[in-house]
C-alpha positions in Angstrom: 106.6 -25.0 -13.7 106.8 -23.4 -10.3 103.1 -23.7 -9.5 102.9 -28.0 -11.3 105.9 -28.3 -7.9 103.8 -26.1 -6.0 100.6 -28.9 -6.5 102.7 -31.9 -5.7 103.4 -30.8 -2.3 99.6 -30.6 -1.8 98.8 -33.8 -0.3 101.4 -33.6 1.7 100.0 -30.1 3.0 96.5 -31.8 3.6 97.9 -34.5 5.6 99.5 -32.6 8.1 96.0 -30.2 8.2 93.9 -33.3 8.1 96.1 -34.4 11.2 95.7 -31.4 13.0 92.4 -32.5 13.8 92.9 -35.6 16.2 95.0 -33.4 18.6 94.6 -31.6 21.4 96.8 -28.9 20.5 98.7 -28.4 17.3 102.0 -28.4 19.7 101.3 -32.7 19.6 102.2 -32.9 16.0 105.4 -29.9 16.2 106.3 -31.0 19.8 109.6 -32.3 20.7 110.4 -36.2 21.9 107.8 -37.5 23.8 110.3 -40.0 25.6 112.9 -37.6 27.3 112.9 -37.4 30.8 109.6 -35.3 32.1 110.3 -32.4 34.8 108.1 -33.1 38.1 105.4 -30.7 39.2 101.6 -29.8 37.9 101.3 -29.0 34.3 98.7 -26.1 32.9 98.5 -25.5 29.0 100.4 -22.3 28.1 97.8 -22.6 24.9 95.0 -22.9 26.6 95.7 -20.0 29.2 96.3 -18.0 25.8 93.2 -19.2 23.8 90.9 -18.3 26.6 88.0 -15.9 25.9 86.5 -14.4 28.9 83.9 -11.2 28.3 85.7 -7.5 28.9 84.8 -6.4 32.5 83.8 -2.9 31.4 81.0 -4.7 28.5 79.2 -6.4 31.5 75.7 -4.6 31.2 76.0 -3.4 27.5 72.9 -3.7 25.2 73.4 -5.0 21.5 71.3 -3.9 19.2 70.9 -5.1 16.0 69.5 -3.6 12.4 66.2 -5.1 11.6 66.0 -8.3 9.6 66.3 -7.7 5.6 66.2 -9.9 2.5 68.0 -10.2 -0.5 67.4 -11.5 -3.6 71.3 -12.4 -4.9 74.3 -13.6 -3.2 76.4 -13.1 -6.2 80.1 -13.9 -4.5 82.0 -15.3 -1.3 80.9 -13.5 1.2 77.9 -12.3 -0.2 78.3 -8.7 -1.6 82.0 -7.7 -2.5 82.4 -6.1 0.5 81.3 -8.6 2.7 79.0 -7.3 5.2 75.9 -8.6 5.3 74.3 -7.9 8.3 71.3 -9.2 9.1 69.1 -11.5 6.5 65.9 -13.4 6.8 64.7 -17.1 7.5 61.7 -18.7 8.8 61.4 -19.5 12.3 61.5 -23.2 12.2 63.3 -23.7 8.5 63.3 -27.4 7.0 64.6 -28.5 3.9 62.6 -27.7 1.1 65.4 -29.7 -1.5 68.0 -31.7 -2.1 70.2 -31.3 -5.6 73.8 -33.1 -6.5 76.5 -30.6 -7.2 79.0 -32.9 -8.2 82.3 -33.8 -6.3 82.3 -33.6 -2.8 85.4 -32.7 -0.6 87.7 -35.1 0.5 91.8 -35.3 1.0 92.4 -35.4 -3.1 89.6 -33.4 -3.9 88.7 -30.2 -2.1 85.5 -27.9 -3.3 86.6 -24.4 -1.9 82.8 -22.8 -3.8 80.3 -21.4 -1.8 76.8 -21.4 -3.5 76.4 -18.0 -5.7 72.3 -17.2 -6.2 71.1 -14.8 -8.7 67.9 -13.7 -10.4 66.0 -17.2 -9.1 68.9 -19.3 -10.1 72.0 -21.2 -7.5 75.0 -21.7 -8.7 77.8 -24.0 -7.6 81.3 -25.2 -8.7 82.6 -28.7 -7.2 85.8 -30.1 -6.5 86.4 -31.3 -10.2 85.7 -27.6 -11.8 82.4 -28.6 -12.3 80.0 -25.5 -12.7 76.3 -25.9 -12.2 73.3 -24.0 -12.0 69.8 -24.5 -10.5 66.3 -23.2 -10.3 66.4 -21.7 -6.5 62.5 -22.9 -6.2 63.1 -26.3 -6.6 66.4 -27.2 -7.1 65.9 -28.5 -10.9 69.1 -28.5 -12.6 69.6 -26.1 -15.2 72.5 -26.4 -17.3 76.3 -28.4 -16.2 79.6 -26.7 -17.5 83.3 -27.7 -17.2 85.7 -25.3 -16.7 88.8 -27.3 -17.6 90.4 -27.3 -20.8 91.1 -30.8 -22.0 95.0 -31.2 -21.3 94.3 -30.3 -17.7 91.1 -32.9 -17.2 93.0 -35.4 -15.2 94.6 -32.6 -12.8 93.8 -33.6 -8.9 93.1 -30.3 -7.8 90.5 -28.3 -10.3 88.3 -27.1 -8.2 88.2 -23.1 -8.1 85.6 -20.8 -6.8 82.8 -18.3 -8.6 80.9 -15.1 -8.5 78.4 -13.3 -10.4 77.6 -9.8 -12.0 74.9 -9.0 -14.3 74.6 -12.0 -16.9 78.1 -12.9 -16.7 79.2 -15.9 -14.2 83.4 -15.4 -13.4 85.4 -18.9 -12.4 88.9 -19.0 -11.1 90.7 -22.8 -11.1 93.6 -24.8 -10.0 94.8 -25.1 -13.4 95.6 -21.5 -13.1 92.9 -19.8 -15.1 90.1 -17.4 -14.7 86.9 -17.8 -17.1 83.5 -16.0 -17.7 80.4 -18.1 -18.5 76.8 -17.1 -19.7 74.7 -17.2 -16.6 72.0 -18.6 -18.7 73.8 -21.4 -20.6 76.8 -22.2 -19.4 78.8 -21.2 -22.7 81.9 -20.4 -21.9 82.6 -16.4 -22.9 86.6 -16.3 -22.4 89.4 -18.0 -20.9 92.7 -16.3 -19.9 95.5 -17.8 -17.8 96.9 -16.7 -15.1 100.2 -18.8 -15.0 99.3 -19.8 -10.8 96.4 -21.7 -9.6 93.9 -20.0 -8.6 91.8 -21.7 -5.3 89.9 -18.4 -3.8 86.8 -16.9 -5.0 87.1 -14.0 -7.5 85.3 -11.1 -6.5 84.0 -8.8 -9.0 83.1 -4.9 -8.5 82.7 -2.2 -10.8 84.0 -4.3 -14.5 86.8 -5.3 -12.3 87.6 -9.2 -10.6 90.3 -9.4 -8.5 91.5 -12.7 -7.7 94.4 -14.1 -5.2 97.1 -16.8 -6.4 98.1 -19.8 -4.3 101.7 -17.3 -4.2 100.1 -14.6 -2.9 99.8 -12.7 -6.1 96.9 -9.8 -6.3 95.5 -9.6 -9.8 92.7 -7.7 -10.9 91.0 -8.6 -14.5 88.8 -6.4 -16.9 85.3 -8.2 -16.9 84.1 -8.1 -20.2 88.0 -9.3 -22.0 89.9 -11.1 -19.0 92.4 -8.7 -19.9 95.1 -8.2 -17.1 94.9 -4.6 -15.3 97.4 -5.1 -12.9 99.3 -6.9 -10.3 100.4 -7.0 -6.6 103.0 -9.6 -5.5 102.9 -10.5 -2.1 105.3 -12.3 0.5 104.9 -15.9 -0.4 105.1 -18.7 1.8 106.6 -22.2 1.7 103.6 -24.1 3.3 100.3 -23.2 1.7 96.4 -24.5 2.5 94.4 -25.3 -0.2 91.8 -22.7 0.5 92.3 -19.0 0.2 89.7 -16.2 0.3 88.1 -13.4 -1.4 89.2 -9.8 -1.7 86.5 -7.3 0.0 85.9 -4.8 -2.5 84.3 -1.3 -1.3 84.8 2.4 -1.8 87.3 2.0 -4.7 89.4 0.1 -2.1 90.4 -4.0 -2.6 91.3 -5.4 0.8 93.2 -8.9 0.4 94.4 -11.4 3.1 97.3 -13.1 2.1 98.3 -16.7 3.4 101.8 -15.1 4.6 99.6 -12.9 7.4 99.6 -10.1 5.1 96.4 -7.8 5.0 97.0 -5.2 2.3 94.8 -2.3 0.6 95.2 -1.7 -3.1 93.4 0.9 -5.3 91.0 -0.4 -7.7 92.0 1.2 -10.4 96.1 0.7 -10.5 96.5 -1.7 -7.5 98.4 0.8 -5.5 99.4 0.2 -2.1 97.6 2.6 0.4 98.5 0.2 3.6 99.0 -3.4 4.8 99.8 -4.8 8.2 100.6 -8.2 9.4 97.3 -10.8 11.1 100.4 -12.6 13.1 99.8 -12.9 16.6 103.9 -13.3 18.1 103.5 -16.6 20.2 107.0 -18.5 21.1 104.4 -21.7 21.9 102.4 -21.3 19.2 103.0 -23.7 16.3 100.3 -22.9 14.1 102.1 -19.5 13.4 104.0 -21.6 11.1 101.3 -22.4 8.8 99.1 -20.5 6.5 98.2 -17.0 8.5 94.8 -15.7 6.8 92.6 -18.0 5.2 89.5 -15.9 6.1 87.8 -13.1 4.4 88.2 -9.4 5.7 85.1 -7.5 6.0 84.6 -4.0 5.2 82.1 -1.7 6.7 81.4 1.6 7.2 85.2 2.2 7.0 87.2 -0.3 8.3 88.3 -3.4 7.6 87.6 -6.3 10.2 90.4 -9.3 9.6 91.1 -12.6 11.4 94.1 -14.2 11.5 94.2 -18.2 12.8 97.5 -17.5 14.6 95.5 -15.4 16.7 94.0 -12.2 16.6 91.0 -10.2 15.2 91.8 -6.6 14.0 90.0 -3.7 13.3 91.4 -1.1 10.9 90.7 2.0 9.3 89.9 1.6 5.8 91.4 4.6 3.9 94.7 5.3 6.4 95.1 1.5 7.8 95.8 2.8 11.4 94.9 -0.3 13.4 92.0 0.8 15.7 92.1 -2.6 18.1 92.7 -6.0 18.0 91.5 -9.3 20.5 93.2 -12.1 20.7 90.8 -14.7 18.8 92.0 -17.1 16.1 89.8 -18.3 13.3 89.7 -19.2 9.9 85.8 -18.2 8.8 85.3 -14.7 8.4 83.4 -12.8 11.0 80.1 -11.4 10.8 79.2 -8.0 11.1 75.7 -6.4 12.2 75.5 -3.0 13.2 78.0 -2.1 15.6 78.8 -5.9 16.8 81.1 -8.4 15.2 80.5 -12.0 15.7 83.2 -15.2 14.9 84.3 -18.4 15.7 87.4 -19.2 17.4 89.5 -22.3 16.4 88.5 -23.1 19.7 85.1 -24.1 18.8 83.8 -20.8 20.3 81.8 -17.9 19.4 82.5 -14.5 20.2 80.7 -11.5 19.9 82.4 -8.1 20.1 81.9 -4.4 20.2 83.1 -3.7 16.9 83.3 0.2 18.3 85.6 -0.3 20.8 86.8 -4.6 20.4 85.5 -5.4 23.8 84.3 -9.0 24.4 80.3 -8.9 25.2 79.7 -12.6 25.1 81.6 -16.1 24.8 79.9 -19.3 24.3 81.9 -22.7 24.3 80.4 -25.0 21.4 81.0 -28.6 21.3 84.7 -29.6 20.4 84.4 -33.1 19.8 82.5 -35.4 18.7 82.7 -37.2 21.7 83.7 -34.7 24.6 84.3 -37.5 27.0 86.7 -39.1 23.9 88.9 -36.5 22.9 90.5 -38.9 20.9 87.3 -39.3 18.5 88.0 -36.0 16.5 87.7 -32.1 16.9 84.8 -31.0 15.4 84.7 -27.7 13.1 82.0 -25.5 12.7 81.8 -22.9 9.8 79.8 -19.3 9.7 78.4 -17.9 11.5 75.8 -16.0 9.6 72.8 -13.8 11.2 69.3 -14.1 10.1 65.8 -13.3 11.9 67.6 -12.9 15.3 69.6 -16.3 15.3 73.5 -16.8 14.6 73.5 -20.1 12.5 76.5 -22.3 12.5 77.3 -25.6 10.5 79.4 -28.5 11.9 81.3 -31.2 10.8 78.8 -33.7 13.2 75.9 -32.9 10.4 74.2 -30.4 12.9 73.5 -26.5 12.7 73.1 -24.9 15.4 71.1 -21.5 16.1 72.5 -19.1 18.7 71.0 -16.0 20.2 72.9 -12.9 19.0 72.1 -11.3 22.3 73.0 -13.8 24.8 75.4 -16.5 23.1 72.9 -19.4 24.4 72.0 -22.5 21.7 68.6 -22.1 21.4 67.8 -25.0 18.4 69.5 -27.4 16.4 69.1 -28.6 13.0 69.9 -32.1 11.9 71.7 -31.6 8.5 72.0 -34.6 5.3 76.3 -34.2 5.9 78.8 -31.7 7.2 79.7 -28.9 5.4 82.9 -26.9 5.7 81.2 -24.0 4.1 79.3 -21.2 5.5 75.8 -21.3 4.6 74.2 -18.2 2.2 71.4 -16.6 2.1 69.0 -15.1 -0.3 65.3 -15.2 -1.4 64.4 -15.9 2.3 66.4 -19.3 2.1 69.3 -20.7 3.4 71.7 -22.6 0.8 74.1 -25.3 2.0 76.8 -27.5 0.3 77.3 -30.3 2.0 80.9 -31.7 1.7 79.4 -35.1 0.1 78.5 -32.8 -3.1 74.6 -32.4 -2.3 72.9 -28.7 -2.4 70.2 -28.2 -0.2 67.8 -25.2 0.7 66.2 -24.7 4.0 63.0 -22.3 4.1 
């Protein structure tokens, strides 16, 4: 029963986000009355002085590097791999949609589709809104088989939509009906069903015969692959104001990394969920109201022995994998997980900036401001949000909520093209096959090559 109370407070929670969006600072919808008796003098923004991103004065000069471009053939979870770092991929130089599919439900405030694309041995898979499960022929976008994941008595529920990832021949799918399921990746059929007791909104991540998933309570749970059958659990702090959204564990070295919605970051064993560490994304800010909501709704990357992390309250971390000693942190607050290539990290502020950092030492080499509104000379027509940013053939490619992407030199920060998109997307775009795969919120699947 606690999670059916749980879901009724959910449009609720997606109003106050959705509002979020048409101020100029989250302190506009907390702050106090706007009719008492103002103090004379010149105002400056304590949040804006805080949120500014200015390059590290010893960086000025330093040469990024990046590993050479490289294809892959799958993206088989969130993320990509299970431990989330992907580097550097491949695209043309000028891509243009090559097709155009319908995935089902689109996003909107009832219905939310949390599912990146998934692509495996020439096929894209998606999962909409409604739990609706889909796959495609990645050449041409022909549909190949439609599955639902709901059991009848829960068909009618609101908020279905779940998340998926893929391993061998076996597709895995989590729900808000609080279940986890494994499908045939060539039909469809569904294999098993086991429940869970809470909904379920993140992407599983599978590694090894193992998929760990996170509960809208912050509950760690990892799954046998080939039964469903339940291996262990990690409760975490829960929260009484939860997003819709969550995010995938990173997976690596027999190591499960999961960012919690209370701000917790904690490492469990694979094989017995065990704590090794954890440590609190919560940057302490008297005037920051958004430390009140939902900490971590990004993914933590993990690579070549450390976890990267963003919180949205404020700050990026970098810790070490196997003793969780925090190595540095900068003060940038996002909700997309950042991007790692080589030795330099790359993410998007809440801010509408991108950032790229030394992921050596955490020192800022670059900041570039990217457009906030839609109109910037009418802030009141709507703060835009842009999601990635991914890396392919020497371009950072971002999506935004005005139907554009954008591609960004990795070496400079400077917009170097745009692409005009069929909708916004909330979702990072994937990669595979030398294509990039986009799900627009209005439902439609489209590849650019």
């Amino acid at each position: 029963m606690n999670h059916l109370r749980r879901l009724a407070y959910l449009p609720l929670v997606l109003a106050v986000v959705a509002g979020l969006s048409g101020c100029e600072s989250i302190m506009d919808l907390f702050g106090g009355d706007s009719n008492k008796e103002k103090l004379p003098g010149t105002r400056i923004s304590v949040l804006a002085l805080e949120r500014e991103l200015r390059p590290s004065l010893d960086a000025s000069g330093a040469r990024i590097a990046l590993p050479r471009p490289e294809d892959t053939d799958s993206w088989p979870g969130a993320g990509g791999y299970s431990h989330h770092a992907m580097h550097h991929l491949v695209i043309s130089d000028a891509p243009k949609r090559a097709w155009t599919s319908a995935a089902g439900e689109g996003s909107g405030l009832r219905n939310r589709a949390f599912a990146e694309p998934i692509v495996s041995a020439g096929h894209v898979f998606t999962m909409d809104a409604e739990g609706i499960v889909q796959s495609f022929d990645t050449k041409n976008g022909k549909r190949i088989w439609r599955a639902k994941t709901a059991s009848k008595i829960d068909e009618d529920n609101a908020f279905l939509g779940g998340a998926i990832c893929i391993e061998g021949d076996r597709l895995f799918a989590t729900t808000g009906a609080a279940e986890v399921l494994a499908l045939d990746a060539a039909s469809g059929k569904v294999l098993w069903r086991v429940s869970v007791g809470v909904p379920v909104r993140s992407a599983p991540t599978i590694n090894a015969g193992r998929i760990f998933v996170v509960t809208v309570e912050n509950e760690v749970i990892a799954l046998a692959a080939d039964t469903g059958r339940k291996l262990w659990t990690y409760a975490g702090s829960t929260t009484p104001t939860i997003l819709l959204g969550g995010s995938a564990p990173a997976v690596d070295g027999g190591v499960v990394v999961a960012t919690l919605s209370s701000g917790e970051l904690v490492a469990l064993r694979t094989d017995n969920g065990v704590v090794l560490w954890n440590d609190s994304v919560v940057a302490v800010r008297r005037t920051e109201a958004a430390a009140s909501l939902p900490d971590l709704a990004a993914r933590a990357v993990i690579d070549k022995g450390r976890v990267y992390a963003v919180g949205q309250s404020g700050v990026l971390v970098a810790i070490d994998l196997r003793t969780g000693r925090r190595l540095w942190d900068v003060p940038v607050a996002g909700i997309y997980e950042p991007w790692i290539a080589g030795d330099f990290l790359f993410a998007i502020t809440l801010d509408s900036e991108i950032v790229c950092i030394d992921a050596r030492s955490g020192r800022i080499q670059w900041v570039t401001q990217l457009q906030r509104f839609k109109d910037d000379e009418d802030r009141k027509s709507g703060r835009l949000v842009w999601a990635g940013p991914a890396l392919a053939s020497d371009r950072l490619i971002v999506v935004g909520s005005n139907e554009e992407a954008l591609s960004i030199s990795p070496y400079t920060g400077t917009v170097t093209g745009r692409i005009e998109l069929r909708a916004s997307s909330s979702l990072s775009p994937v990669f595979a096959e030398g294509t990039m795969f986009l799900l627009g919120d209005d439902g439609q699947l489209s590849a650019y090559r």
